[in-house]
Every structure is written in C-alpha cells, then in structure tokens.
C-alpha beads as a LAMMPS data file, in Angstrom:
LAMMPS data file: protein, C-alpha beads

386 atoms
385 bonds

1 atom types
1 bond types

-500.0 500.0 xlo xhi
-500.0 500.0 ylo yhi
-500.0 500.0 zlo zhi

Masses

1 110.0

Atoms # bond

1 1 1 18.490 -3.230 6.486
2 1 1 17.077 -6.572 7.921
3 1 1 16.528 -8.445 4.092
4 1 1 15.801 -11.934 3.591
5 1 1 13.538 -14.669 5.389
6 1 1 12.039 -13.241 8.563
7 1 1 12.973 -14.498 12.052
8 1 1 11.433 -17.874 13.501
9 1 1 10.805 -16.111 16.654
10 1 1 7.956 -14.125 17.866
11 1 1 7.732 -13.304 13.592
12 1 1 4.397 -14.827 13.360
13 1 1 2.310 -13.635 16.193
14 1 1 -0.015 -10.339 15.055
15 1 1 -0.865 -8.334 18.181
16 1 1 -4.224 -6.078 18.392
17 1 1 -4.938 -3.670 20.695
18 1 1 -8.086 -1.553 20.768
19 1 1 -8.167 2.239 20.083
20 1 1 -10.888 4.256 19.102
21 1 1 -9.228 7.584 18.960
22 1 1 -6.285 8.403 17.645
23 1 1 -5.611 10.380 20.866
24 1 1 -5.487 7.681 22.732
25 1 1 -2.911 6.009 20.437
26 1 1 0.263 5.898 22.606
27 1 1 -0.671 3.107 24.999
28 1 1 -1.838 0.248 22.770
29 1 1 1.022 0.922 20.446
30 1 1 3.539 0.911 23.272
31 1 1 1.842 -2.488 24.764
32 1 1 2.657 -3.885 21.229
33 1 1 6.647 -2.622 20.371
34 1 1 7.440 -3.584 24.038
35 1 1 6.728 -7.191 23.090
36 1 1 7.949 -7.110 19.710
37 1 1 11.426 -7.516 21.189
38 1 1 12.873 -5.073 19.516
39 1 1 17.042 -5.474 19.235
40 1 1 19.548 -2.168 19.657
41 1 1 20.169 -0.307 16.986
42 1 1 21.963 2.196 15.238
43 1 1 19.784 3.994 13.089
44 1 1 15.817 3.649 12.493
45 1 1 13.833 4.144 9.693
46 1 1 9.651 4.842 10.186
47 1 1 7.855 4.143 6.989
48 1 1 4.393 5.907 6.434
49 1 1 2.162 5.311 3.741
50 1 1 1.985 8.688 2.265
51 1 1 0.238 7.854 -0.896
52 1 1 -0.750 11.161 -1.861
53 1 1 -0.993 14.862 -0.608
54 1 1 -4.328 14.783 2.176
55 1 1 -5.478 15.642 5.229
56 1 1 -5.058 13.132 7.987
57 1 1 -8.638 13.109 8.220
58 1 1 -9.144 11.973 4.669
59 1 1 -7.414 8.639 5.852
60 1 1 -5.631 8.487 2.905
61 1 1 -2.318 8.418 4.831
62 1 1 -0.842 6.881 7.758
63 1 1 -2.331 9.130 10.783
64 1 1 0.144 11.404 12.283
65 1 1 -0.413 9.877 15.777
66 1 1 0.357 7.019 15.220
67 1 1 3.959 7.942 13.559
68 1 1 4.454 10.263 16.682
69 1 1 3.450 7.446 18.933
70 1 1 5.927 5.219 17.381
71 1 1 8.417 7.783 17.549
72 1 1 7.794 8.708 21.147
73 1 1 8.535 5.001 21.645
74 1 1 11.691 5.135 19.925
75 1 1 13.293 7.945 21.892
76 1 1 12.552 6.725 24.782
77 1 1 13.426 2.741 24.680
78 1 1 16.475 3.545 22.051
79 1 1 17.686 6.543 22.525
80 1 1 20.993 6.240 21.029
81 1 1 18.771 5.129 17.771
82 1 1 19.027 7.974 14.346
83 1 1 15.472 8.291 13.589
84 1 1 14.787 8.936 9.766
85 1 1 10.959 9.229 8.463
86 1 1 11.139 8.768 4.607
87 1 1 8.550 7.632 1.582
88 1 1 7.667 8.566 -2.092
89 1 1 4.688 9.805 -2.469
90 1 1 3.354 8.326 -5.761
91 1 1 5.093 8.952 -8.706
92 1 1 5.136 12.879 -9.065
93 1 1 8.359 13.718 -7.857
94 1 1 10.114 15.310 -5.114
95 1 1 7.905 18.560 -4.578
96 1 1 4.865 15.942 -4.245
97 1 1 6.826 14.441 -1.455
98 1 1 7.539 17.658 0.369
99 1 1 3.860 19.015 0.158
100 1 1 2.769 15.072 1.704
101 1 1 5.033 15.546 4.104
102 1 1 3.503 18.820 5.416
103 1 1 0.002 18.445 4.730
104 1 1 -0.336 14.611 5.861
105 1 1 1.287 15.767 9.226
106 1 1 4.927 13.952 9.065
107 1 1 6.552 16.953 9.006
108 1 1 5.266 17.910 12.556
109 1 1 6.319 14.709 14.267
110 1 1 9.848 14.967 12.528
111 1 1 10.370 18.296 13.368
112 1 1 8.913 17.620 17.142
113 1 1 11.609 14.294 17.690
114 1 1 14.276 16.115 15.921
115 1 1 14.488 13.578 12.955
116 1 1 15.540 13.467 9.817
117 1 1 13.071 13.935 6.818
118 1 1 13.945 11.781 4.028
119 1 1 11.932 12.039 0.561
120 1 1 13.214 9.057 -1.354
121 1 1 13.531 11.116 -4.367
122 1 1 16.303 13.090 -3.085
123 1 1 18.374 9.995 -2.206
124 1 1 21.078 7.898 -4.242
125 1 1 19.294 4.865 -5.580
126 1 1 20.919 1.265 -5.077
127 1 1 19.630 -2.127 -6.759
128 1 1 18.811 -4.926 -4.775
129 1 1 19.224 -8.263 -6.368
130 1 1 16.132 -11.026 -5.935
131 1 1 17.507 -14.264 -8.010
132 1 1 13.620 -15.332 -7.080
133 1 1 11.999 -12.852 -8.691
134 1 1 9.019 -13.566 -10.286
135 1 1 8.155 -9.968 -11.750
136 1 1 11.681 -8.213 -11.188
137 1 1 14.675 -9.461 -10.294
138 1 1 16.432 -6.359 -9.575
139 1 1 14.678 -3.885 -7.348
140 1 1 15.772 0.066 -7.019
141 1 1 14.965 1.500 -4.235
142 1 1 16.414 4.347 -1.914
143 1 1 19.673 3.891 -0.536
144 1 1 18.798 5.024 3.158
145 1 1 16.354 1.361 2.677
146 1 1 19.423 -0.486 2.589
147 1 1 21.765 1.592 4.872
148 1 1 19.268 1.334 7.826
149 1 1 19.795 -1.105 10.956
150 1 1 15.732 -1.052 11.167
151 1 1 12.640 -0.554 9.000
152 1 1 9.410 0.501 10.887
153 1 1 6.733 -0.336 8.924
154 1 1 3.500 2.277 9.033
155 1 1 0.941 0.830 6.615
156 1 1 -2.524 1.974 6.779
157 1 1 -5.730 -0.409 6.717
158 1 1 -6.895 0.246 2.951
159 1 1 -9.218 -1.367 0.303
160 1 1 -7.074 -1.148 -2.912
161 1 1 -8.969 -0.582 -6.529
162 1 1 -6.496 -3.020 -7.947
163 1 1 -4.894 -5.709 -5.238
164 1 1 -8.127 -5.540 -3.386
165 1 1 -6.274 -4.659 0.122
166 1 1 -3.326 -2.465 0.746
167 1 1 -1.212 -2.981 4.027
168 1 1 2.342 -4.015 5.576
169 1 1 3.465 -5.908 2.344
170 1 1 2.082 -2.737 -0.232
171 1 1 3.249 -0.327 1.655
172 1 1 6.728 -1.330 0.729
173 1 1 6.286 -0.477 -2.714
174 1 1 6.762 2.906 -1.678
175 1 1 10.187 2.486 -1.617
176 1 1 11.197 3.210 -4.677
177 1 1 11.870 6.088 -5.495
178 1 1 9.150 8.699 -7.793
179 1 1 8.191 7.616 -11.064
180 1 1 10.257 4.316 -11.180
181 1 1 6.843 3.241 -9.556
182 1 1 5.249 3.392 -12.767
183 1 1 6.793 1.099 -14.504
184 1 1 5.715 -1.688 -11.728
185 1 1 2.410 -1.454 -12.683
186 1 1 3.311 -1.842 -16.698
187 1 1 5.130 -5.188 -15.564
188 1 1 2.100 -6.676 -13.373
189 1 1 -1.098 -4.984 -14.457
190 1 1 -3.221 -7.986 -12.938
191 1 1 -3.916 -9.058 -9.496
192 1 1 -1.902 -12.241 -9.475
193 1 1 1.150 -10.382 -11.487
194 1 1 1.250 -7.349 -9.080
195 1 1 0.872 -9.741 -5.541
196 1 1 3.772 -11.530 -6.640
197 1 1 5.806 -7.960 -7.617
198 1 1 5.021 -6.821 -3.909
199 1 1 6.393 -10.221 -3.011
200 1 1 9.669 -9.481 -4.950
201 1 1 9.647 -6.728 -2.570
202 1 1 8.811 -8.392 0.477
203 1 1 11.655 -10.816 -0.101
204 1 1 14.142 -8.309 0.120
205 1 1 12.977 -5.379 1.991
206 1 1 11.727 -7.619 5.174
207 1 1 10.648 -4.885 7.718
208 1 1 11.266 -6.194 11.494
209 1 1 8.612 -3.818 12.681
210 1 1 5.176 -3.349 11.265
211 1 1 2.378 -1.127 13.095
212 1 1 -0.637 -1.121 11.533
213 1 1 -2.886 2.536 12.025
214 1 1 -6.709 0.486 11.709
215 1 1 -8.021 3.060 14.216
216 1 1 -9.787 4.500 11.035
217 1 1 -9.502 2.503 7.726
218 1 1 -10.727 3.150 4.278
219 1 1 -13.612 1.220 2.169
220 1 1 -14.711 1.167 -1.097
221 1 1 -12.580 2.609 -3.720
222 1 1 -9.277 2.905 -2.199
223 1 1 -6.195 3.551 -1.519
224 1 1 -6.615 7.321 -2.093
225 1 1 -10.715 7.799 -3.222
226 1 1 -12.564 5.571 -0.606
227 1 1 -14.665 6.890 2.634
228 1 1 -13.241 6.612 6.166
229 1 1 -14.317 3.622 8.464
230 1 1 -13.857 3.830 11.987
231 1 1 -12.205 0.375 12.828
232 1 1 -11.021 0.521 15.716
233 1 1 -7.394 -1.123 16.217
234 1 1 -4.010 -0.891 16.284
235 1 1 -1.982 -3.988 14.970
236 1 1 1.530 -5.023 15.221
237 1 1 3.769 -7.901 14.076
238 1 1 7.825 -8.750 13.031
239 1 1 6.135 -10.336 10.127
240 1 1 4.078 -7.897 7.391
241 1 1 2.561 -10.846 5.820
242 1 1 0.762 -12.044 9.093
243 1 1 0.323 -8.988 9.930
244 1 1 -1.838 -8.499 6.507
245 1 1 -3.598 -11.625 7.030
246 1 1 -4.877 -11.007 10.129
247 1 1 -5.807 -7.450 9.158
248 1 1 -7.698 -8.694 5.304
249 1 1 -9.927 -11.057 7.557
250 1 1 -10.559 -8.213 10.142
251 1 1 -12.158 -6.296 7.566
252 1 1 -14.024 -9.115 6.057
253 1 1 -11.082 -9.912 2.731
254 1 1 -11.625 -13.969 2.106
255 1 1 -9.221 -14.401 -0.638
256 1 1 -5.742 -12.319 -1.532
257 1 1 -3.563 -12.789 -3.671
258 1 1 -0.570 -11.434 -1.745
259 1 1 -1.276 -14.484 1.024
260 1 1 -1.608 -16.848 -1.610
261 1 1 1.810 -15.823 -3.319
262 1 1 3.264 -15.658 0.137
263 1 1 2.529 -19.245 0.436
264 1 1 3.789 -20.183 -2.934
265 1 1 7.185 -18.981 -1.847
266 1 1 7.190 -20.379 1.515
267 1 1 7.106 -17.101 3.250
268 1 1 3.748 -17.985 5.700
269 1 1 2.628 -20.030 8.135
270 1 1 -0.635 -19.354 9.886
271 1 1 -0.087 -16.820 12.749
272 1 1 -0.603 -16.884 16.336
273 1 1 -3.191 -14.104 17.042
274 1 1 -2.271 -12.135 20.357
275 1 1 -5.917 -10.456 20.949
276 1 1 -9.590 -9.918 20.632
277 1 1 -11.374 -8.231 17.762
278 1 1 -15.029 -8.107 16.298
279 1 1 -14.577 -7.898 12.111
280 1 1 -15.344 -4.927 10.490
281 1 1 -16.735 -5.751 7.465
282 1 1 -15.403 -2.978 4.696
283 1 1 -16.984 -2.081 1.326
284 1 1 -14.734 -4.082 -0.742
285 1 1 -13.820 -3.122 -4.641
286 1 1 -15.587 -5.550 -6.767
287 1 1 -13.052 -8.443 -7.786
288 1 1 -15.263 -11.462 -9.210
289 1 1 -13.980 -11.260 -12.636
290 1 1 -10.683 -12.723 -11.461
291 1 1 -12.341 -15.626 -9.451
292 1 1 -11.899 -17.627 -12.634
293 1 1 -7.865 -17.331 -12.107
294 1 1 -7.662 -19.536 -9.333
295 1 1 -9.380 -22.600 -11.244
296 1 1 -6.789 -22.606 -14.248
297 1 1 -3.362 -24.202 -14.271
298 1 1 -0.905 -21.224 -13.807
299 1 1 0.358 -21.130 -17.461
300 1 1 -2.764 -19.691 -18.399
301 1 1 -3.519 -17.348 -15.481
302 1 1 -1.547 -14.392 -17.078
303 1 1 -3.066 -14.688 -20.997
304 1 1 -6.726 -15.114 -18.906
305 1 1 -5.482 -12.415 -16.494
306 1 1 -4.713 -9.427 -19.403
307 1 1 -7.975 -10.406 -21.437
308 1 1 -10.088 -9.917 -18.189
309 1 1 -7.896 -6.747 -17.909
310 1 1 -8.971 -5.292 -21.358
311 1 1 -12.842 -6.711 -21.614
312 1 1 -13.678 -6.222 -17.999
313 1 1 -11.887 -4.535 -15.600
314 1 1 -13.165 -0.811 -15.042
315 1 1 -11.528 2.299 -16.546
316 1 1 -11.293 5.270 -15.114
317 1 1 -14.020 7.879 -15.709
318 1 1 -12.887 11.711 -15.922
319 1 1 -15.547 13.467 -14.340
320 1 1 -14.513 17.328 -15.799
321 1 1 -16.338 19.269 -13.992
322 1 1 -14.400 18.762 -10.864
323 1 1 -10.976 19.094 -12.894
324 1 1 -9.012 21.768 -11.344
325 1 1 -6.557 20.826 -14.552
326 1 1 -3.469 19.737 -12.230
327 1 1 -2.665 17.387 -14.763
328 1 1 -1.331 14.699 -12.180
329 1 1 -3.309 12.524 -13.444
330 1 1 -1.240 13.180 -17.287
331 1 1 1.765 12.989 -15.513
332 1 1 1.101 9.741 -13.432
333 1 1 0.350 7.461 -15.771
334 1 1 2.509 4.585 -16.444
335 1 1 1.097 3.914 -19.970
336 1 1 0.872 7.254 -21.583
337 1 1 -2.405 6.791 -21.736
338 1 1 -3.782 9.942 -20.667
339 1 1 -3.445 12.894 -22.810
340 1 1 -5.309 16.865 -23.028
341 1 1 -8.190 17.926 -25.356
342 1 1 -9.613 21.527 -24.914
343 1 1 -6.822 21.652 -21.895
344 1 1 -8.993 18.132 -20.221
345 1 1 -7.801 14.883 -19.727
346 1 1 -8.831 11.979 -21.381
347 1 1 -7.895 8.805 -21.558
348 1 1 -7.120 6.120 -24.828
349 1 1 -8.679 3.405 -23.295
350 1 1 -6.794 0.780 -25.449
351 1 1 -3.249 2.432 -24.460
352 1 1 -4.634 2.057 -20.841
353 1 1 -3.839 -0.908 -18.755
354 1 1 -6.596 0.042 -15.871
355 1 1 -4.327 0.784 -12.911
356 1 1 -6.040 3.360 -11.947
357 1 1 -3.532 5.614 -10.495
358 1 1 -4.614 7.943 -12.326
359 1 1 -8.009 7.507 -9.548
360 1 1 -5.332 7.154 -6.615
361 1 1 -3.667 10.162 -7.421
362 1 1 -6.619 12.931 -8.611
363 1 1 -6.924 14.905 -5.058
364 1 1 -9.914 16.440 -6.433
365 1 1 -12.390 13.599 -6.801
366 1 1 -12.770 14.258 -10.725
367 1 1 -11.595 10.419 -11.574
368 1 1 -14.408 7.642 -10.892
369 1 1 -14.690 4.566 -12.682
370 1 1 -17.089 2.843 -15.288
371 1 1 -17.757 -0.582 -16.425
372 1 1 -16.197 -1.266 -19.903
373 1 1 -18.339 -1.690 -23.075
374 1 1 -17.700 -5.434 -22.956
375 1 1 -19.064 -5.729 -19.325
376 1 1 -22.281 -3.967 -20.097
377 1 1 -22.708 -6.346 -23.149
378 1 1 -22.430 -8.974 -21.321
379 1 1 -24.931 -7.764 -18.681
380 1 1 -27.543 -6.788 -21.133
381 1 1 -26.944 -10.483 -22.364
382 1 1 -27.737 -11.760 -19.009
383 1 1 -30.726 -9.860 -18.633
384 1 1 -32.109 -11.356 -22.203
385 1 1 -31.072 -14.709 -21.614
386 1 1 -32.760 -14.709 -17.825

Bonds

1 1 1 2
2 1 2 3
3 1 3 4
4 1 4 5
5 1 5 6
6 1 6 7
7 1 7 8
8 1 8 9
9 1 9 10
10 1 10 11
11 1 11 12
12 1 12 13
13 1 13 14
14 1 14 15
15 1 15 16
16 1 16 17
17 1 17 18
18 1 18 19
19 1 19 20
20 1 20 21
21 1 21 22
22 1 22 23
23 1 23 24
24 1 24 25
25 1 25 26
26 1 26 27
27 1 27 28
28 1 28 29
29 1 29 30
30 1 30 31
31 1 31 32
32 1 32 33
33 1 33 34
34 1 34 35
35 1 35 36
36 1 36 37
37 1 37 38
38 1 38 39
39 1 39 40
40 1 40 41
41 1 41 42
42 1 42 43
43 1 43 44
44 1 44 45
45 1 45 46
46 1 46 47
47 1 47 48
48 1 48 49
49 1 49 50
50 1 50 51
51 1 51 52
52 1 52 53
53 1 53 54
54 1 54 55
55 1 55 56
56 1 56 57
57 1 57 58
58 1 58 59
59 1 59 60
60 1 60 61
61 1 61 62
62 1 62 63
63 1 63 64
64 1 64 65
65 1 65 66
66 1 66 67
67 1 67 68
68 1 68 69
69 1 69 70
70 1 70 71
71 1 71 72
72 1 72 73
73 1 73 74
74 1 74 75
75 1 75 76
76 1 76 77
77 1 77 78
78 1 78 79
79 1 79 80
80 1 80 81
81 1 81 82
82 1 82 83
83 1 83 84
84 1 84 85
85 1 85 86
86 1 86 87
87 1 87 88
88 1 88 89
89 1 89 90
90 1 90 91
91 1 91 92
92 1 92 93
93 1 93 94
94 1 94 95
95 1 95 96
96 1 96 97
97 1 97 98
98 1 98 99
99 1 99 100
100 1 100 101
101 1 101 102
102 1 102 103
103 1 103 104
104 1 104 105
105 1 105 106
106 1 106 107
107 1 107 108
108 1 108 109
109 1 109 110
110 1 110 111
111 1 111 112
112 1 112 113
113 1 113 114
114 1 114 115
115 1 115 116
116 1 116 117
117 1 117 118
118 1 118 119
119 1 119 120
120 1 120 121
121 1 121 122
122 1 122 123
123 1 123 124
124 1 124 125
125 1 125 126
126 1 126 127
127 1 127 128
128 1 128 129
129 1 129 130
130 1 130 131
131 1 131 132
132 1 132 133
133 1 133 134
134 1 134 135
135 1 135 136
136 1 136 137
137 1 137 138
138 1 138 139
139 1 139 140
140 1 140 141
141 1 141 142
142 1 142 143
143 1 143 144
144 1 144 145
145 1 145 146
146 1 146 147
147 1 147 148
148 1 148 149
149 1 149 150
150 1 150 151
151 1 151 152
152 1 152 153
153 1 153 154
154 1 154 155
155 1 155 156
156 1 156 157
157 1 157 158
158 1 158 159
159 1 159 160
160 1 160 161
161 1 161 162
162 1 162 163
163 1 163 164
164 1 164 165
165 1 165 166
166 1 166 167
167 1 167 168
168 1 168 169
169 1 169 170
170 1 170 171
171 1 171 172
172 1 172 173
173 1 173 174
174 1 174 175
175 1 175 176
176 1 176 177
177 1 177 178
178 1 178 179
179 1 179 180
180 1 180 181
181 1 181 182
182 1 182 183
183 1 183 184
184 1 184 185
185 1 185 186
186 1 186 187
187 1 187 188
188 1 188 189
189 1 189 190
190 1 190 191
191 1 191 192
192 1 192 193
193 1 193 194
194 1 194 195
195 1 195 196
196 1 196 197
197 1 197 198
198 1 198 199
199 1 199 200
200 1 200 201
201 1 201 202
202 1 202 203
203 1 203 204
204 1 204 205
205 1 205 206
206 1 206 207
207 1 207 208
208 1 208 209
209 1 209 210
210 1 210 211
211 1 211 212
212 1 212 213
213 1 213 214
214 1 214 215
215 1 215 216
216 1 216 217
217 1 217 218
218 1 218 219
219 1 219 220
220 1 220 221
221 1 221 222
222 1 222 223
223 1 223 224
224 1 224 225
225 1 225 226
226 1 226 227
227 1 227 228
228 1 228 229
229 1 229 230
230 1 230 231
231 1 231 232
232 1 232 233
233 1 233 234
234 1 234 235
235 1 235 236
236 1 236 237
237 1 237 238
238 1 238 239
239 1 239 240
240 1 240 241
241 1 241 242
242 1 242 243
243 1 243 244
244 1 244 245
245 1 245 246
246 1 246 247
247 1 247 248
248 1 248 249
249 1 249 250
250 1 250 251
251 1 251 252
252 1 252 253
253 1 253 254
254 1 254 255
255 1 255 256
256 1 256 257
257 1 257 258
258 1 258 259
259 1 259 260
260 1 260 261
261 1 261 262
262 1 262 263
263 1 263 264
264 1 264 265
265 1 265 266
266 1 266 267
267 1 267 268
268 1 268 269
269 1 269 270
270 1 270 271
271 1 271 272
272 1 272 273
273 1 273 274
274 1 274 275
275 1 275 276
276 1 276 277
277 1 277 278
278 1 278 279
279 1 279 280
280 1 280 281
281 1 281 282
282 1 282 283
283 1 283 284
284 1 284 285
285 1 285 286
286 1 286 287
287 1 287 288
288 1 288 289
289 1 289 290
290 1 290 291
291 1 291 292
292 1 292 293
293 1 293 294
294 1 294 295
295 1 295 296
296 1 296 297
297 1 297 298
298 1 298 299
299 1 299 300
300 1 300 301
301 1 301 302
302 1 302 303
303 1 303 304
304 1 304 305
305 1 305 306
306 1 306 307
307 1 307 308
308 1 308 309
309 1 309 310
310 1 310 311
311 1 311 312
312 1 312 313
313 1 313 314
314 1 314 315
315 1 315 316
316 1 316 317
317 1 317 318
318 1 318 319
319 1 319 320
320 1 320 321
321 1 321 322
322 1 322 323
323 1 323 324
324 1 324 325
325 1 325 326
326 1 326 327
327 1 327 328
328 1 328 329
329 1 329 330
330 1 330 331
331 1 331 332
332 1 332 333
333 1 333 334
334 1 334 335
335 1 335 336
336 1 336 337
337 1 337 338
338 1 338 339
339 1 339 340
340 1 340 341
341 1 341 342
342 1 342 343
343 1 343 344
344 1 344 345
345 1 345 346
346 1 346 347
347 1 347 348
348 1 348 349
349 1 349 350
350 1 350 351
351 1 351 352
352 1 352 353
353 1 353 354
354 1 354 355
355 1 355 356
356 1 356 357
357 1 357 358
358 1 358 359
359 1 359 360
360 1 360 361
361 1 361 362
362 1 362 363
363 1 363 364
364 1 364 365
365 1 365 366
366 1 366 367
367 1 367 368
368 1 368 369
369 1 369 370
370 1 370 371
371 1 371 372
372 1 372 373
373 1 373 374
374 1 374 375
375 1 375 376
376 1 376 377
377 1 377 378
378 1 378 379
379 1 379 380
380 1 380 381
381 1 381 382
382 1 382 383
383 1 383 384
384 1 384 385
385 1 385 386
C-alpha cells in the first residue's frame, strides 16, 4: 500500500481531458495514466465509489466505463499486475455490497478482466496507526488496503449533504469495512470535524492513482439523492487532494474544508493544472450556517460547530408515502436515532446528529430534508425585524 506523504514528483499536477460520453471514455483516460508514470507492480487495487445499490445512470456510483477503461489500461501496460476491484458499500453489510456490485455494473468489468471481486466486508480487518490523528488515531480498514502494491482511486464528482463535495479524498472512507463507518460520523458530525477525519485517512491510505469519472456529476443533494449533471471531464492526478481542488473549483466549490485541513497539515501546495476546462457551476447544498467557523479561534470551532449542528442544520424528513419499509434507513444510522411506529420510520430528532445517511442510503427517494424549528424562528424573526 503506498501510505504516508505523497511523492514530490509529478504528485501535484491534475490532468483534464474532455469526454462527453462515457463511450468515449478509453482515450482521455489512457492520455492521463500514461503520464501519471505509473511504477511496476505486483498487485492493483481499483477503488469505486459504490455508495449505494443504483443504476449507473443514477450517477450515484462511479460509472462502469470508466472502471473498465481503467482496467483495460491495466492489462495492457501491466500485465503481470493482480487486479482486485473492492469497496463497502455504506454501512449495511456484505449482501449490500454484493447487490452494488451487480447492479452499479462492477461486477461486469470484473468478470470481463478476470479480476478479483473484493467486498471489504468479507476481508480480515487490520489497524493502521496515525500518531497525527486529529479525529482517530487508529484507522480499521480492509486488509487487501494494506496488502496492495497500488491503490487506484475511482471517486465520482459529487455534491455531499454534509462535507459539501465528495471526491478522491472521501472516497477513501470507503475503506472501512460495513458499519464501522458509522461510528465516523458519531466522532465528527460537523464539517470541520469530519474534513479532518477524511484527512486521518488521507494520511495513511495515500492512493498513487486517482481518476476522477466528471463525465456526469451530481448536484444538489448528494452523494446518493442529487440529479445528474453532464460535466464533461475526466480528471487524473498522483495526488487526491489536488486532484479535489481542482475538481471543487470546476464545479463552482469556493471554500472546503478538506483543502483547508489539507493545508493545516502540510499536505498541499497549489497544483499545476495540465488542461483546459469551462466551470460547471453545480447546485451546491446550502452551507452558510458554518461560515461563522472560519472567523473564531479554533478552540471554539467545535462547541460553535455542534450548536449549529442541533439549532440549524437540516434533519431528515421521512416522506412515507414512498417507504417501501426496507428499513435501511433503521439500520444505517449511527445514532440510533431512527426507530418504527405503525411499521414507519421516524426519527428522535434530539438522538439525531444530522448526518443524513439515513438520506444517502434510502434508494427510494422517501428521505428529504427540512429546516429545523430553530431555523424557521429565526427566519420569521428576520422577516419582522426587516
């Protein structure tokens, strides 16, 4: 597993390549790993974000095309290479993981290279040690993570309901292992607190490869209930944090936390963009409310942070008509907050800590969100006052 600081060279140039079908994917993608550089190795590991169980089209997930592009690379320029395709999709299990796998279309492009499948729930789980923690100091994660020569990094381009933007550096978090994922978002249920838990990550599981499917993107209320965007781009870097800078500006993100931590830690410098693009401003989940975080001296971000948490953030909405009563939503959530009445979910809003997987996680559309009481006070205050 390549772990640690990333590589001086090449690591901060972001390459972009156009595509505007995902048929056309194999070119700009091979333009981009041939000058990544890429060393001899053993065995290979492609990482997908397979958030949930969705159609492709749905652009929930890392497009199949793109993974068999990447693949098709592989076996050609490395040969000799083990290819492995592996996530955890959300915190459901292993049979979630199998269904993603089929239905997202991995299973296709693992079967068609002759790889080897890997849901991270059915591997041995090791700890990696991060003495510079700031959230968790000790990481579990699947053991195939660590035993690999090479991590290919598959993020999609996402808005996020929670970290605003979800891409090289949050896909990561899908390495450990089923519902060990929950108790991540207990730990940092802010912003700032869950940027620097993906950098706890990023400081130990430091993917040499990242390729970034942006041919279509998701706005508004992502990662898993947003609309498709057509974007337009294929991205590629040694470095996931450049790589996510250039791609939060391409779709119009000024501010994010994960750059900011990034910085913090000494882990980016400005990169060296290889490429043209026009932005593509996205839909963007509201995040004003934590605009007041930056102005504060840090010892107060995180009391500020879980009072903006209870009075303002939004909670999730059960919408019951669309309920298919799957219950994922009951069995996702990291706070016990969700329980059944009349064989319906509902939620104990003062249990929940507004993570909204729940919303990432309901296949069905019956999860939107609300603004709290406190926020509609305070609006119907403005309204007086103005």
């Amino acid at each position: 597993m390549s772990n640690g600081r990333p590589s001086k060279k090449n690591a901060m140039k972001v390459f972009i390549e156009s595509c505007k079908d995902y048929k056309d994917c194999y070119k700009p993608i091979e333009s981009i790993l041939d000058r990544l550089e890429i060393k001899k190795c053993k065995s290979v590991l492609l990482k997908p974000n397979l958030l949930t169980v969705a159609l492709p089209k749905k652009a929930v997930t890392t497009n199949p095309a793109v993974v068999d592009a990447v693949a098709r690379w592989f076996k050609k320029n490395h040969p000799e290479a083990k290819l492995y395709l592996g996530d955890s999709s959300g915190c459901l299990g292993l049979n979630q993981t199998k269904k993603a796998f089929v239905e997202c279309g991995m299973q296709k492009v693992i079967d068609k290279y002759k790889m080897t499948g890997v849901p991270f729930e059915a591997e041995p789980i090791v700890t990696l040690k991060n003495p510079n923690g700031v959230i968790w100091k000790e990481i579990i994660v699947a053991k195939i993570v660590k035993d690999v020569d090479l991590i290919v990094n598959l993020p999609k381009l996402k808005t996020h309901s929670l970290t605003l933007y979800t891409g090289a550096m949050k896909n990561l978090y899908g390495c450990i292992p089923g519902g060990i994922k929950g108790k991540g978002h207990l730990a940092a249920i802010t912003p700032p607190e869950f940027a620097d838990l993906i950098m706890d990550f990023y400081e130990v599981i430091n993917p040499q490869v990242n390729i970034m499917d942006a041919v279509i993107g998701m706005e508004g209320a992502g990662p898993g209930q947003g609309d498709p965007i057509q974007t337009g781009y294929i991205l590629g870097s040694k470095n996931a944090c450049a790589l996510d800078s250039v791609a939060s500006k391409l779709i119009g993100v000024k501010h994010l936390y994960q750059i900011e931590k990034a910085k913090e830690r000494k882990l980016f410098e400005k990169p060296e963009i290889i490429g043209k693009f026009k932005k593509v401003p996205y839909k963007l989940p509201r995040m004003d409310k934590y605009a007041i975080l930056r102005l504060v001296p840090r010892f107060m971000v995180k009391i500020l942070a879980k009072f903006a948490v209870n009075k303002f953030m939004k909670e999730p909405d059960f919408i019951h008509d669309k309920c298919t009563k799957c219950y994922a939503c009951v069995k996702i959530c990291p706070a016990n907050a969700i329980t059944l009445k009349n064989k319906l979910p509902v939620v104990d809003i003062k249990k929940c800590i507004r993570c909204l997987s729940c919303q990432e996680h309901c296949n069905y559309g019956a999860i939107e969100t609300k603004k709290s009481i406190f926020s509609k006070l305070v609006l119907i205050f403005k309204k007086v006052v103005q």
